[in-house]
N, C-alpha and C positions, 0 to 999 in steps of 0.2 A: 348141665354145668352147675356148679356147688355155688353158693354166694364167694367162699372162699377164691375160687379159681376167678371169679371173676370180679372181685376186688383184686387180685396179683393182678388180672391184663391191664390194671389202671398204673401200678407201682406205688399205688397210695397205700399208706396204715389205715386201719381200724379206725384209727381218728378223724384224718384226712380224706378220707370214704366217708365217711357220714357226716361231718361236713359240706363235703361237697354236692353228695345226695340228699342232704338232712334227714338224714336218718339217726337214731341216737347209736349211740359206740355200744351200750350195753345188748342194745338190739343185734346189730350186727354181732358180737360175743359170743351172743347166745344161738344165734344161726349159723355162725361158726364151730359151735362147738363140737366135742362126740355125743351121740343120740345116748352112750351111756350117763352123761353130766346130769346131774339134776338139774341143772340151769338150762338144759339144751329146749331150743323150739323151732323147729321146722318153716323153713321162710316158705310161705305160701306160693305155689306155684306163679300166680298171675306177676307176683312183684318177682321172683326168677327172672322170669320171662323179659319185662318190662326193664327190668336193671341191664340185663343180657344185654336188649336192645340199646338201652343209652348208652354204655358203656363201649360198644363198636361203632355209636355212632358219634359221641364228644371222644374217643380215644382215636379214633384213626382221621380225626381231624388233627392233631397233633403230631403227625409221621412226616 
């Protein structure tokens, strides 16, 4: 799963996502972006993973 797809299962922005994970917005940006940007940077697996899990587990507390 993309950082993208799972910042949308939150319904948060870019901003409101990294806020809430602190993470900075430019970060998320740039892991959002296409691999052809020059901006683009590949979010490291472990934080993937790890976001994945917060994300299903602070989100489906809210259902």
């Amino acid at each position: 799963m993309t950082i993208k797809e799972i910042r949308k299962m939150t319904g948060l922005s870019q901003v409101d996502f990294g806020k809430y994970y602190n993470i900075p917005v430019p970060t998320i940006k740039k892991w959002e972006s296409h691999p052809d940007n020059q901006n683009y940077r590949e979010c490291p697996v472990y934080v993937n993973q790890l976001l994945e899990k917060a994300v299903r587990i602070d989100f489906a507390r809210r259902k």
